[in-house]
Backbone bond lengths (Angstrom), bond angles and torsions (degrees), N, CA, C in turn:
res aa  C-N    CA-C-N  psi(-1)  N-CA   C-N-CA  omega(-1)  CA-C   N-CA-C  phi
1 X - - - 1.473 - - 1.514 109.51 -
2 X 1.257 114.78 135.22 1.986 128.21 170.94 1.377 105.92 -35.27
3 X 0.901 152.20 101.78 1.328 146.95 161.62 1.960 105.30 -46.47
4 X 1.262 133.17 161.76 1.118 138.64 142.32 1.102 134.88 -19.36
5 X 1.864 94.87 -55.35 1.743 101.28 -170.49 1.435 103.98 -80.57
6 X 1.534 106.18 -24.98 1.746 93.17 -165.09 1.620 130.34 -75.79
7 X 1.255 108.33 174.41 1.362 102.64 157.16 1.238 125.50 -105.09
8 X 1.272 137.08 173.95 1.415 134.39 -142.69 1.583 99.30 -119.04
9 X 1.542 117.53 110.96 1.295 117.66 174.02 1.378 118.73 -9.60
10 X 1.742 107.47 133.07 1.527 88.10 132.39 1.176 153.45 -18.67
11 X 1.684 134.08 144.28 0.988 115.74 -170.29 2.194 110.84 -78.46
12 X 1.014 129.90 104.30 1.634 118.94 175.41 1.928 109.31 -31.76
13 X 1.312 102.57 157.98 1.244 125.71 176.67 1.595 116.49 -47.75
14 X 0.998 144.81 84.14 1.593 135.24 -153.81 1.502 117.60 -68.02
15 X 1.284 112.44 -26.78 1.215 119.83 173.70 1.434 123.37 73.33
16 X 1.499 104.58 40.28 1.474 125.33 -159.25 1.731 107.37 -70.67
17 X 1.360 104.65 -38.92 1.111 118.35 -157.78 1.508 108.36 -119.09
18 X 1.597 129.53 113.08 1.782 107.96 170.78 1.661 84.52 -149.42
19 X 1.479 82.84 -174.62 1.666 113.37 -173.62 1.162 103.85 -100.25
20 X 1.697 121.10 124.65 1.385 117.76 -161.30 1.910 95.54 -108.01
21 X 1.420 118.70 -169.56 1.294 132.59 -178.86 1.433 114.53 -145.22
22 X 0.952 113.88 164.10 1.569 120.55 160.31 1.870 115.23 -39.04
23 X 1.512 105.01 -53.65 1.303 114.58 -176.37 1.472 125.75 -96.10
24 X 1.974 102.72 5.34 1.244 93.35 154.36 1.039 118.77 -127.45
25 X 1.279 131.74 14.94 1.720 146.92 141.92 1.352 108.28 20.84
26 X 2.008 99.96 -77.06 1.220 126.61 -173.89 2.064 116.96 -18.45
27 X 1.871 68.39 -71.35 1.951 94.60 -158.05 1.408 89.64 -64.70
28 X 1.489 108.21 -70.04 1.690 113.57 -173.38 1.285 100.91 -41.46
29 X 1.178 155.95 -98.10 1.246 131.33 -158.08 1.239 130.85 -100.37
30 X 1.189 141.77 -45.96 1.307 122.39 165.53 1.558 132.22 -57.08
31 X 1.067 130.06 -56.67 1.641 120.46 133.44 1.058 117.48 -8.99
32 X 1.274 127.04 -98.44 1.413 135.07 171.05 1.598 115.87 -2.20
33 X 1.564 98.12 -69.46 1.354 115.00 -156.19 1.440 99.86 -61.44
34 X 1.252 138.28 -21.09 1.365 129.20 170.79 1.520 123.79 -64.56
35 X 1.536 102.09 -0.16 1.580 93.59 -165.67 1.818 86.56 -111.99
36 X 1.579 131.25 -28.10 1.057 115.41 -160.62 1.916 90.08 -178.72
37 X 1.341 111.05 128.65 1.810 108.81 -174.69 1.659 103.14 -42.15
38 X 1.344 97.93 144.08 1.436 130.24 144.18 0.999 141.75 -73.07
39 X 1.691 136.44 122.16 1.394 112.91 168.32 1.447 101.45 -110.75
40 X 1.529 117.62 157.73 1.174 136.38 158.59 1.535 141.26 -79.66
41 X 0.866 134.36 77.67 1.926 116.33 -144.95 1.797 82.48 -111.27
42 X 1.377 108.13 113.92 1.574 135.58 154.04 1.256 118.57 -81.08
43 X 1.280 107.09 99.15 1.828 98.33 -163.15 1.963 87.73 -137.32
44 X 1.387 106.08 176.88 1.838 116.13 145.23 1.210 103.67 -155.34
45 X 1.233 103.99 169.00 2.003 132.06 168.60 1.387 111.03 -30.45
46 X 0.953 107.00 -63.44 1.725 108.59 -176.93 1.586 113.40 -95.21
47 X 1.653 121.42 42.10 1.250 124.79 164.56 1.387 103.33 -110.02
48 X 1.374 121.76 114.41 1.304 121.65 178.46 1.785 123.70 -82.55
49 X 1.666 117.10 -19.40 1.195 121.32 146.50 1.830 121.46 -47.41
50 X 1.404 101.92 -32.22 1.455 102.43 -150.19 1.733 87.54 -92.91
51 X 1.034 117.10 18.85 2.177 116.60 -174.28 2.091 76.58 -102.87
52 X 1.351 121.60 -55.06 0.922 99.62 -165.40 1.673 142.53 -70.98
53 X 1.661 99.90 -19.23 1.517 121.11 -170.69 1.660 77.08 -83.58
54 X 1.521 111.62 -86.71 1.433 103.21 -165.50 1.349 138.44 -7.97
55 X 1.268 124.86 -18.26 1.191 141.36 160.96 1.421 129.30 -100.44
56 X 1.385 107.42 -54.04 1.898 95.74 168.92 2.102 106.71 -68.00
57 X 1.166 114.41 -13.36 1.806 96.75 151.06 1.485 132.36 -68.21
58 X 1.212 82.05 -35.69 1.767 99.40 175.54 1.226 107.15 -63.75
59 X 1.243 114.62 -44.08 1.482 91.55 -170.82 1.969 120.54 -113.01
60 X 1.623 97.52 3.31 1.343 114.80 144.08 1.673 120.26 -52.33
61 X 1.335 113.26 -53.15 1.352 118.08 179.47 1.646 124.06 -77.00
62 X 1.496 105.62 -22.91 1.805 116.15 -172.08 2.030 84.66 -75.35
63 X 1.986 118.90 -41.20 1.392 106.31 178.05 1.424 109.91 -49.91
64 X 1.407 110.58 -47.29 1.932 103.62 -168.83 1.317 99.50 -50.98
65 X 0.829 154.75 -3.74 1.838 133.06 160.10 1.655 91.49 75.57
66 X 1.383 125.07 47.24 1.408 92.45 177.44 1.709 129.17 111.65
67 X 1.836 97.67 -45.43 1.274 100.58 -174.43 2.035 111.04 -71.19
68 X 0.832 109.75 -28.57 1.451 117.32 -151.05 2.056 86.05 -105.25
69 X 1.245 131.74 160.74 1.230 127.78 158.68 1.785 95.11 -147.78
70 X 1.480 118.11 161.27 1.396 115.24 -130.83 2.242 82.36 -150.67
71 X 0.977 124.23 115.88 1.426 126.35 155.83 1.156 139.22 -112.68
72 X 1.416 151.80 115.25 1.104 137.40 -131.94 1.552 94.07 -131.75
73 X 1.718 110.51 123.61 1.399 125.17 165.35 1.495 121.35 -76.90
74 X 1.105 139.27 131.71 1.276 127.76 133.93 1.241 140.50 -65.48
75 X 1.003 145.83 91.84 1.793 133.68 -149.30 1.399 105.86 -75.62
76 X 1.354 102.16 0.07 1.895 79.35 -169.49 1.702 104.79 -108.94
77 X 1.622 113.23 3.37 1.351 138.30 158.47 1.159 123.77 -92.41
78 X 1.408 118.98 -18.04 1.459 120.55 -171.82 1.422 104.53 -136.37
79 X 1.304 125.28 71.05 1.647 127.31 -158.38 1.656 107.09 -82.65
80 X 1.288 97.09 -44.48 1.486 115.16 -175.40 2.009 90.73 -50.86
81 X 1.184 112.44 -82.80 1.044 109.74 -162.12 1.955 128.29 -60.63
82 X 1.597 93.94 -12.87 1.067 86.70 162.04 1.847 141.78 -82.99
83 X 1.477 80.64 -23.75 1.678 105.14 152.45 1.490 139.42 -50.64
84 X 2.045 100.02 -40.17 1.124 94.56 165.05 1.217 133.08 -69.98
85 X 1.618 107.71 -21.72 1.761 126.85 -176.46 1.745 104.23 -80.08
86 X 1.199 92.34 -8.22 1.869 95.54 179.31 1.458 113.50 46.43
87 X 1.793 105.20 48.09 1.150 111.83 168.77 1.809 116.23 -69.79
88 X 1.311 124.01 127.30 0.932 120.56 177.31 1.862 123.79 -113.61
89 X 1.039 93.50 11.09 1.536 104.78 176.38 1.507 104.97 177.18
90 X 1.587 95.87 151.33 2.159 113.96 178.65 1.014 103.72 -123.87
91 X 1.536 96.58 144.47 1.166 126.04 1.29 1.626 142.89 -80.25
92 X 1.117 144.52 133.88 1.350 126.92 -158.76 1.706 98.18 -134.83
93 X 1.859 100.59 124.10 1.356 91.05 171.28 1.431 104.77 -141.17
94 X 1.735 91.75 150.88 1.476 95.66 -179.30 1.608 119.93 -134.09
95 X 1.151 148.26 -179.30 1.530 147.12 -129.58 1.320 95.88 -161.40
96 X 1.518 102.49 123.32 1.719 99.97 174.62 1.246 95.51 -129.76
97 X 1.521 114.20 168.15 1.942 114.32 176.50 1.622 81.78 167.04
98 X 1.681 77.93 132.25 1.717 101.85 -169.72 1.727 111.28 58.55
99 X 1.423 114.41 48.73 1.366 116.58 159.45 2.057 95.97 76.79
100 X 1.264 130.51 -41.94 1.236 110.70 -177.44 1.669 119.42 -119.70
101 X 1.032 131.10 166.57 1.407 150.77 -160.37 1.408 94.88 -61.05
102 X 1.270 115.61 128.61 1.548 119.52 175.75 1.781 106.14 -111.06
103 X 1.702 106.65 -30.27 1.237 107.55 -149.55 1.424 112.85 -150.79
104 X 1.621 127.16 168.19 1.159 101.52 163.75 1.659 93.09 156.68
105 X 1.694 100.22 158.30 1.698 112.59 -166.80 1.685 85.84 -145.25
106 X 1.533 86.83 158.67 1.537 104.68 153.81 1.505 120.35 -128.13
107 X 1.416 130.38 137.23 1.360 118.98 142.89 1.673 76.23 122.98
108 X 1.152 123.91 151.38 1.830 146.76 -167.51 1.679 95.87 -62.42
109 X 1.209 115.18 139.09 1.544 130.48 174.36 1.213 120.56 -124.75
110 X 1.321 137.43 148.52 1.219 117.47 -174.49 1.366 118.63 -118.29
111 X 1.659 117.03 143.29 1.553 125.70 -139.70 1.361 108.57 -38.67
112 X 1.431 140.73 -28.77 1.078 118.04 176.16 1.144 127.22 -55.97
113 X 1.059 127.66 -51.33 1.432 156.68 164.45 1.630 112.71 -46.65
114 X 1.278 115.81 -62.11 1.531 99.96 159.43 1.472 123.30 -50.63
115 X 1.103 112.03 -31.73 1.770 103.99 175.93 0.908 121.94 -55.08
116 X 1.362 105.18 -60.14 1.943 130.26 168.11 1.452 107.09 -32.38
117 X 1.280 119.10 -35.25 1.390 115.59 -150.00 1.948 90.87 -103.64
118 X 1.366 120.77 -11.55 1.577 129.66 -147.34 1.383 82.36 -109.00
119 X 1.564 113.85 -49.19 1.750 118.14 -157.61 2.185 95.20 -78.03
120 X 1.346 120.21 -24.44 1.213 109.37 177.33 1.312 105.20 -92.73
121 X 1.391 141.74 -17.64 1.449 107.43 149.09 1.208 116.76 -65.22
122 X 1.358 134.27 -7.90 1.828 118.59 -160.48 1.795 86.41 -91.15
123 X 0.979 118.93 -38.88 1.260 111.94 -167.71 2.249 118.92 -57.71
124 X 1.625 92.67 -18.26 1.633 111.53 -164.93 1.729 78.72 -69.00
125 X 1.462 129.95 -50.20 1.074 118.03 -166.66 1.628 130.14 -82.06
126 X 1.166 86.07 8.58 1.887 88.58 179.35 1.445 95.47 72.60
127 X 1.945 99.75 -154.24 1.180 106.14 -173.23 1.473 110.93 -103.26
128 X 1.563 129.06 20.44 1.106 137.39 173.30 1.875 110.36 74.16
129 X 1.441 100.14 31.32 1.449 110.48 -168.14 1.649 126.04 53.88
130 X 1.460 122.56 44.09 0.785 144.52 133.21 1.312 150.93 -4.71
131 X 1.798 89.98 -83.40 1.250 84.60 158.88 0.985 114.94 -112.82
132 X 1.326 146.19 45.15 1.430 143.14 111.69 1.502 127.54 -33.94
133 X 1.318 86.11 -42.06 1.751 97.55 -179.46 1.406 107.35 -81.12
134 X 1.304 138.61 -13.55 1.278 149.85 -157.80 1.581 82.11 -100.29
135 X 1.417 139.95 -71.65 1.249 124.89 -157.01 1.162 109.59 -87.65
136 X 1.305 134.47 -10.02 1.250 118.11 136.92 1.913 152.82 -67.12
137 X 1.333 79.73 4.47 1.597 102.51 169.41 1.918 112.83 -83.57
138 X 1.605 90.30 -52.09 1.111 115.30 -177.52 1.401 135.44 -49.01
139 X 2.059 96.55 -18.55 1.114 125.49 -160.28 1.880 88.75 -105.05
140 X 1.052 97.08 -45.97 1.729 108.89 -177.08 1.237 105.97 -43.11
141 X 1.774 106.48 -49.67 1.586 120.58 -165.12 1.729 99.70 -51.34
142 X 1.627 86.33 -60.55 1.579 90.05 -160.15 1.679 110.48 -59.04
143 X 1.391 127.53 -48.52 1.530 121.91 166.60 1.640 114.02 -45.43
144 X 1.300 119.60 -9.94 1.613 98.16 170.09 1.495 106.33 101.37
145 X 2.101 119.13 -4.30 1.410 116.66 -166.00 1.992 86.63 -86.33
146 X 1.018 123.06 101.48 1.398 101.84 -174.94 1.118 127.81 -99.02
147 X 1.630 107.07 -18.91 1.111 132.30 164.61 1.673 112.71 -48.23
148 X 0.967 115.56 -48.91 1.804 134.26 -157.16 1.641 93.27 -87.17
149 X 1.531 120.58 -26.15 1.218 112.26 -157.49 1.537 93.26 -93.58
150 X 1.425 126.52 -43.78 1.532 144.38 133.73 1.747 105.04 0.30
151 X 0.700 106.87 -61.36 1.400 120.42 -161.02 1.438 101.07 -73.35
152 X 1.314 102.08 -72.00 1.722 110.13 169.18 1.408 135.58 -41.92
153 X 1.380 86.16 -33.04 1.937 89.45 173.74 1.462 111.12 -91.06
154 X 1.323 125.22 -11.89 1.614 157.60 173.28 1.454 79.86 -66.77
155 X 1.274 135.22 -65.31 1.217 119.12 -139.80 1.664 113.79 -95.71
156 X 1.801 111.22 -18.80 0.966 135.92 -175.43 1.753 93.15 -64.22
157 X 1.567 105.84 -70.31 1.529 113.23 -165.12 1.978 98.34 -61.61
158 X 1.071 140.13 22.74 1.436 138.63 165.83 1.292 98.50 -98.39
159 X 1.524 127.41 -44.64 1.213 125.72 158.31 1.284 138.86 -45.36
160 X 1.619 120.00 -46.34 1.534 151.61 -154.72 1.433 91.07 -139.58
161 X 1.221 140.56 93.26 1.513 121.25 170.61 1.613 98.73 -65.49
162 X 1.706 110.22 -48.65 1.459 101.88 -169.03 1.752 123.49 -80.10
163 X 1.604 99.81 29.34 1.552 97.86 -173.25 1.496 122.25 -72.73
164 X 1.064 138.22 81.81 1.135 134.80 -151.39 1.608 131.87 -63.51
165 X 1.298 107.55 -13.92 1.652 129.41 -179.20 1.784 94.06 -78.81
166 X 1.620 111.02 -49.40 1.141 94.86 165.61 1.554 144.22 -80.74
167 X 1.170 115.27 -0.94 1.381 147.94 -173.51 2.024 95.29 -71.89
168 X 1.425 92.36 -59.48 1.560 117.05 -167.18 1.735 118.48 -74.56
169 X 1.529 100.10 -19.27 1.219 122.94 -174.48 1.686 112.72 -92.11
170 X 1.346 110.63 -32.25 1.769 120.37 147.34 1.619 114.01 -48.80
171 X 1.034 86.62 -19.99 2.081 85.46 -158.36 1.646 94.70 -81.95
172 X 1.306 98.30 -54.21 1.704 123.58 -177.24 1.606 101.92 -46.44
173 X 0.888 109.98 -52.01 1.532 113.69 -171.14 1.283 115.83 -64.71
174 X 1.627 118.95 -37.18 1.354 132.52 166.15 1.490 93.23 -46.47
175 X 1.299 123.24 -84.82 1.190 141.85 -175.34 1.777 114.05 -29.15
176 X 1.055 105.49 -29.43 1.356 105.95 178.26 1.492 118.79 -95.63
177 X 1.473 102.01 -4.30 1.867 111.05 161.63 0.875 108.26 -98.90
178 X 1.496 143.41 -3.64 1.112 150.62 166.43 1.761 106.57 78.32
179 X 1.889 111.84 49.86 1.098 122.09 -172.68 1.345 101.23 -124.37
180 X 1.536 120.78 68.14 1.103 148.33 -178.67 1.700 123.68 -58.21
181 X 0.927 102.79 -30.01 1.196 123.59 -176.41 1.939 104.99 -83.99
182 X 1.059 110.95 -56.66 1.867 122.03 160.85 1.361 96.57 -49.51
183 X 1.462 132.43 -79.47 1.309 145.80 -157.37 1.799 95.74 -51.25
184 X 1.674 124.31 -35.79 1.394 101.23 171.17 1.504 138.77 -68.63
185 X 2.181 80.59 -45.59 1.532 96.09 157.50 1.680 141.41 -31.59
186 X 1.431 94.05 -43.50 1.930 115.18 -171.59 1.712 86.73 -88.00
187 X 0.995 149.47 -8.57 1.500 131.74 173.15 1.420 102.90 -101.66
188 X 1.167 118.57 -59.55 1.863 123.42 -177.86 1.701 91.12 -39.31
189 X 1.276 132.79 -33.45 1.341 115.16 -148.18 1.638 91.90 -100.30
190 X 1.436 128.58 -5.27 1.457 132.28 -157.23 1.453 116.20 -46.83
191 X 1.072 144.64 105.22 1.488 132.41 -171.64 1.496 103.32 -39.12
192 X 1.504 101.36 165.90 1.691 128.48 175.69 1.496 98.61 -46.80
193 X 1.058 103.23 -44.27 1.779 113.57 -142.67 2.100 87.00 -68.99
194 X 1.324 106.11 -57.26 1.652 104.82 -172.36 1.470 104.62 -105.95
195 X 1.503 133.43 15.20 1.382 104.77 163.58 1.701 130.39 -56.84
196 X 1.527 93.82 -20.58 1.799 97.64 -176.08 1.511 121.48 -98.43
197 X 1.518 94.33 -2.45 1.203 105.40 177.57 1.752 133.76 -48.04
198 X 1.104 133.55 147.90 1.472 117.16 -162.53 1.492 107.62 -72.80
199 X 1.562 126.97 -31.10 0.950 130.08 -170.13 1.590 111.42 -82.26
200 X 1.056 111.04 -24.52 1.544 124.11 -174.89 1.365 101.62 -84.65
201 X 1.562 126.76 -42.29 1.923 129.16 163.38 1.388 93.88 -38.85
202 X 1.542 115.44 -76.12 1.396 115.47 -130.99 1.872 93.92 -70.93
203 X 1.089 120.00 -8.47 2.033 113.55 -177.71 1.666 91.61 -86.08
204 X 1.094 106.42 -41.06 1.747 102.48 167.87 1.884 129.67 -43.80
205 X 1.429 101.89 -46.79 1.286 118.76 174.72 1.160 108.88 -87.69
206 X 1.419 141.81 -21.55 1.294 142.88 118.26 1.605 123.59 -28.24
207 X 0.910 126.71 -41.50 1.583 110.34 164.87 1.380 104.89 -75.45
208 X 1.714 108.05 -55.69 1.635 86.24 -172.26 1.340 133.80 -35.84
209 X 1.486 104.99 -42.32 1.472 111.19 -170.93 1.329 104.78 -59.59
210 X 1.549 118.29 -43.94 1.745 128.92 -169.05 1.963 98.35 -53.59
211 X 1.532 107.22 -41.44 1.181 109.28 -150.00 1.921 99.19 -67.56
212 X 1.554 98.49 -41.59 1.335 99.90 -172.18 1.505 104.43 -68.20
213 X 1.701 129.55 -32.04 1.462 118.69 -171.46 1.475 104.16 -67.07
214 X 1.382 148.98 -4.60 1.042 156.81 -161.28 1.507 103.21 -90.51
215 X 1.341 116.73 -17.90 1.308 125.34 -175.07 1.412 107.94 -143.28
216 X 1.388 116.40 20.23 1.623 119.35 161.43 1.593 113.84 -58.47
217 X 1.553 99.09 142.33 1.772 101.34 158.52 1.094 117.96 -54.47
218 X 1.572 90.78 -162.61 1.783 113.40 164.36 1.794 113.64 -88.60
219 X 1.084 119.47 133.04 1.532 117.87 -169.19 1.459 96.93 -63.06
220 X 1.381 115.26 -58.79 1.418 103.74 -177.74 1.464 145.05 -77.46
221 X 1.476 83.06 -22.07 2.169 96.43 152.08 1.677 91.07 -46.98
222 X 1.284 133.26 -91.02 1.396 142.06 -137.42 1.324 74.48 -70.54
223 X 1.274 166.21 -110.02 1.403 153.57 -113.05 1.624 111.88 -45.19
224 X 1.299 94.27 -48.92 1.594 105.18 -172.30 1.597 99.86 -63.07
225 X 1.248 117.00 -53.15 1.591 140.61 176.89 2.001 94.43 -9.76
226 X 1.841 74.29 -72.84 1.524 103.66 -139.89 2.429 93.02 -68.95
227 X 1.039 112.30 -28.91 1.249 128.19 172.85 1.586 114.86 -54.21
228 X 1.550 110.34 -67.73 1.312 131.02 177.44 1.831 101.77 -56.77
229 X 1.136 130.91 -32.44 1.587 131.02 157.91 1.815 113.62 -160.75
230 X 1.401 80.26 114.25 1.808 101.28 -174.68 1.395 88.28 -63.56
231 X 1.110 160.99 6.39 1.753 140.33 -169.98 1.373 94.57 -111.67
232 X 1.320 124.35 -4.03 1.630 135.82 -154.16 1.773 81.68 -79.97
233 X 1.402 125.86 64.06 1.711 108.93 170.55 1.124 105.98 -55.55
234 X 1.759 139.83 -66.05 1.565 102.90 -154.93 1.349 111.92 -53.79
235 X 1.810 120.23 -30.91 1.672 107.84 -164.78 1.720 109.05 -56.93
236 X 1.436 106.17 -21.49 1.248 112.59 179.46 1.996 131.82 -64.39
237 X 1.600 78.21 -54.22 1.256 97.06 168.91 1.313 104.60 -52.53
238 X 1.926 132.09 -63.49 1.145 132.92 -179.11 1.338 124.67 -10.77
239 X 1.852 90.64 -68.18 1.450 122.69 -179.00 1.590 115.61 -43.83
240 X 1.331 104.18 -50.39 1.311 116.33 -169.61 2.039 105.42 -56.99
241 X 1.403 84.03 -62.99 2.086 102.59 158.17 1.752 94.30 -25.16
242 X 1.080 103.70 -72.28 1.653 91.86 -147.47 1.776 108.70 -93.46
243 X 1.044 112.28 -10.72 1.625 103.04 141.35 1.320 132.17 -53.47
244 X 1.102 118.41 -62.00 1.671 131.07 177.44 2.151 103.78 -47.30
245 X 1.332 79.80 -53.94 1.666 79.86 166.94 1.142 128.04 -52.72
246 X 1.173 119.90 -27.07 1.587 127.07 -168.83 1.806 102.48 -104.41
247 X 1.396 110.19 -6.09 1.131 105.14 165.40 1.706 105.56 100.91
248 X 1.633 116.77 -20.75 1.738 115.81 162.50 1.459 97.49 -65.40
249 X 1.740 131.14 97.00 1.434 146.87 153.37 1.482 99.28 -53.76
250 X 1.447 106.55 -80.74 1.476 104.05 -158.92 1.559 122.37 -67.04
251 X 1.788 99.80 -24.03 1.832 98.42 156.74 1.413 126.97 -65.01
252 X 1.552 110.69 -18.66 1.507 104.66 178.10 1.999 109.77 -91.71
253 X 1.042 102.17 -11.71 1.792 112.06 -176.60 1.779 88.15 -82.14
254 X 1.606 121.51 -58.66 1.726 111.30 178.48 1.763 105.97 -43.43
255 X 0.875 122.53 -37.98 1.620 137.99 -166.67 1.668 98.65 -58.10
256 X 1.558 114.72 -80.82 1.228 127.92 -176.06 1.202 113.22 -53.67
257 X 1.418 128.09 -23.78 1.742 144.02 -149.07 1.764 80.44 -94.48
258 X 1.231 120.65 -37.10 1.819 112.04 -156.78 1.433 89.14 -95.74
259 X 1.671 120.77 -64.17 1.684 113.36 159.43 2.229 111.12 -6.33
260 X 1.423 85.42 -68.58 1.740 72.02 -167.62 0.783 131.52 -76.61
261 X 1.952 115.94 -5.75 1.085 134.25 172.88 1.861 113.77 -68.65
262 X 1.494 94.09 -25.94 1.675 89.96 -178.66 1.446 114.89 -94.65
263 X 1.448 112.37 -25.27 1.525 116.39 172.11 1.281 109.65 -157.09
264 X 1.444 113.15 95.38 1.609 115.74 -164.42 1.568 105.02 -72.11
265 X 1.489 113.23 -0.21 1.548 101.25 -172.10 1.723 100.91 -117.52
266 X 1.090 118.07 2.49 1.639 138.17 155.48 1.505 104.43 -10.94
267 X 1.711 135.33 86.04 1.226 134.52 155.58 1.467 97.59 77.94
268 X 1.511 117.13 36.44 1.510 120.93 167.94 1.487 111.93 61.73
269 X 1.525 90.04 54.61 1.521 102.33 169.46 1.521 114.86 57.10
270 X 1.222 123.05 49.63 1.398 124.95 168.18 0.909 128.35 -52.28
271 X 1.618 106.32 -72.89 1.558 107.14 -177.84 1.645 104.74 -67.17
272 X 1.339 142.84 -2.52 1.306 114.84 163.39 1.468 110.45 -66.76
273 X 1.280 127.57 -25.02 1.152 131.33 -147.51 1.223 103.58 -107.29
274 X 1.780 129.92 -33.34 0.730 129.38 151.77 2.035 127.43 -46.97
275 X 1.429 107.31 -39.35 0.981 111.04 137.84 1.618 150.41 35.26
276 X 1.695 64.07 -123.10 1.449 101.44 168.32 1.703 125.98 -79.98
277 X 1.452 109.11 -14.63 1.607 116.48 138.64 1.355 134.84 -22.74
278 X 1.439 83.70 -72.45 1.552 101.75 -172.37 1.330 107.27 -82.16
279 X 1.604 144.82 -37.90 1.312 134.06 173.21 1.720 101.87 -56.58
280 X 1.689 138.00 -26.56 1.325 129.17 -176.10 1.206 82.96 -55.64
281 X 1.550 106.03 -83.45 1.590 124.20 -153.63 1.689 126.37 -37.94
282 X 1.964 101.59 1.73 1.670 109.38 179.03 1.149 110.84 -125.69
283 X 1.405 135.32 163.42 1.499 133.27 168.97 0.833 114.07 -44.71
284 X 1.836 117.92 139.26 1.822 117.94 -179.43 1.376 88.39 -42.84
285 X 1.720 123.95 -79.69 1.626 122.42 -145.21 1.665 113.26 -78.93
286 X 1.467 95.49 27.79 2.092 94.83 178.61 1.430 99.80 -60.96
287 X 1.381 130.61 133.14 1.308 125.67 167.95 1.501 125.24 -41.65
288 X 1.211 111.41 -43.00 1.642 116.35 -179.17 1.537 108.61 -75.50
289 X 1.517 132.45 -1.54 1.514 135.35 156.69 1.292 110.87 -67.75
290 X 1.683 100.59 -49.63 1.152 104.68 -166.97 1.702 127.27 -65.86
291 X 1.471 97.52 -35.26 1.501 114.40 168.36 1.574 113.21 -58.68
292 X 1.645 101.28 -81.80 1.286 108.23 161.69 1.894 129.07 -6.10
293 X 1.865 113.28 -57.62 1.289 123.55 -169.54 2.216 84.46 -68.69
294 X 1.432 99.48 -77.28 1.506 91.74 162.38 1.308 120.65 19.44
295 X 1.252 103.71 -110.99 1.717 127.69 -158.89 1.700 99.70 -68.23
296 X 1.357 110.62 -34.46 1.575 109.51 -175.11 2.005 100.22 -74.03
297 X 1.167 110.18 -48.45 1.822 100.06 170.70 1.584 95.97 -65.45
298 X 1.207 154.36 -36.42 1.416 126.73 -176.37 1.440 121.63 -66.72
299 X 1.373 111.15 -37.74 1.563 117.49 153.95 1.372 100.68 -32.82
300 X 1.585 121.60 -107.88 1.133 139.37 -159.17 1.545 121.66 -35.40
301 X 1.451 121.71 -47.68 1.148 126.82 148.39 1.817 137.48 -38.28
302 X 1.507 114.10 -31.49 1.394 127.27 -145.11 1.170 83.89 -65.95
C-alpha cells in the first residue's frame, strides 16, 4: 500500500502496442478485446503503404491513454491466420471489442482519419472504469481512509498519467494529514500537461487556505477586534482567516464580502483575492460560490 509520504510510481510499460503471432492471436486479441477494443494492423516489410499507417496508428492509439490496444501482424509470418481473416491485400486493418470484429478499412489513411477511426473505438469502451475508481477514492478521502484513497488515485494516474482529478486528489490527501509541506511539493512538481488544470488550481487554493489556518488567530480575539471598530480591516481580514479555518466558509466569505464593501482596494485588494481563494478551493456549483460570485459581481458592478 502507498504510504502518505510517498510518491506514486511511475507509470509501468502499458503494453498498448505489440507484435502478435499465429499463437498469440487468441490472448492478444480476442481475449483482450473483452477488456477494451483491439486493433489489428496486417501489414509486411515490403509494403510501402503499410511504413505509413503503421505509425499514425501507433501513435493514434499510444494518444488513447489506454483506451484502444493495437496488434500488429506480419502476413508473411503469420499465413495461416491471415488466411483465416481472408486478408486479401496491405494494408488491412481490423477492430475487435467483446471478442468480435466491430470495424475495419483497407489500404493507407491519412492521420486524420486514422484518429477518427482510433478515437471511435476508444469511445465503445468508456473510460475503462475510471471513474468509478475516482469516486470511490473520493469517498475514501472523505471517510478519513486516506491511505486507500492515496493508493487509488496512485493507481488511477498509472492508468491516466494525465488524469488530473487524480493527480489533485494525491495532493488533497496530503492535505488531509495535514502534510503540507509534501502536499506543496506534489503540486509545484505537477506536470505541464495538469498544472492548469481546474482540479489541480482548486488543491492549490486548498493548501493556501490550509497554509494560512496554520497561523490563524483566536476567533473571538478578532470578533471582538473587528466589533469594537468595523474599519479594523486586517482584524477583519484575520477574522475571515480564522473562520474558514474553523470550517464557518460562508461566515468567512460574509466577512470578506463587507471588507470589500468598505475598501475594495484594502492591502491591494485582498479580500477580493482572498475571495477568490476560497471559491477555487470549493465546487464550481457549491451554493456558497454561487452566492458569494453573486453579491461579490453586484459590488463590483453597482
Amino acid at each position: 500500500m502507498l504510504g502518505l509520504g510517498d510518491k506514486p510510481a511511475a507509470p509501468a510499460a502499458t503494453g498498448l502496442i505489440k507484435d502478435g503471432t499465429e499463437a498469440t492471436f487468441m490472448a492478444d486479441v480476442i481475449d483482450a478485446s473483452r477488456e477494451v477494443p483491439v486493433i489489428v494492423d496486417f501489414w509486411a516489410t515490403w509494403c510501402g503503404p503499410c511504413k505509413t499507417l503503421g505509425p499514425a496508428l501507433e501513435a493514434a492509439v499510444t494518444a488513447a491513454k489506454g483506451k484502444v490496444r493495437m496488434v500488429k501482424i506480419d502476413v508473411d509470418q503469420n499465413q495461416a491466420i491471415a488466411a483465416q481473416m481472408r486478408i486479401q491485400s496491405i494494408p488491412t486493418v481490423y477492430a475487435f471489442f467483446q471478442g468480435q470484429p466491430v470495424d475495419g478499412f483497407q489500404g493507407a489513411l491519412p492521420p486524420s482519419e486514422v484518429k477518427k477511426f482510433v478515437d471511435k473505438l476508444a469511445s465503445m469502451a468508456g473510460d475503462g472504469g475510471l471513474a468509478d475508481a475516482l469516486a470511490a477514492a473520493e469517498e475514501m478521502l472523505e471517510q478519513g481512509a486516506l491511505a486507500d484513497a492515496m493508493e487509488t488515485f496512485a493507481a488511477i494516474l498509472g492508468e491516466e498519467p494525465e488524469n488530473a482529478a487524480a493527480y489533485a486528489g494525491i495532493a488533497r490527501a496530503h492535505l488531509a494529514a495535514g502534510n503540507l509541506d509534501q502536499a506543496e511539493a506534489f503540486l509545484s512538481a505537477a506536470p505541464a500537461a495538469l498544472a492548469k488544470a481546474k482540479e489541480v488550481e482548486a488543491a492549490k487554493a486548498q493548501l493556501e487556505l490550509a497554509k494560512q489556518a496554520a497561523n490563524a488567530g483566536p476567533e473571538a480575539d478578532l470578533r471582538a477586534a473587528v466589533e469594537a471598530d468595523p474599519n479594523n480591516h486586517q482584524a477583519r481580514f484575520d477574522l475571515a482567516v480564522a473562520l474558514n479555518a474553523a470550517g464557518k466558509v460562508e461566515e468567512a466569505v460574509d466577512e470578506l464580502l463587507e471588507l470589500f464593501r468598505r475598501d475594495r482596494e484594502w492591502n491591494d485588494g485582498a479580500a477580493r483575492a482572498q475571495l477568490f481563494t476560497i471559491f477555487d478551493a470549493l465546487k464550481p456549483q457549491d451554493p456558497i460560490v454561487l452566492k458569494g460570485r453573486r453579491r461579490l459581481s453586484s459590488m463590483i458592478f453597482a
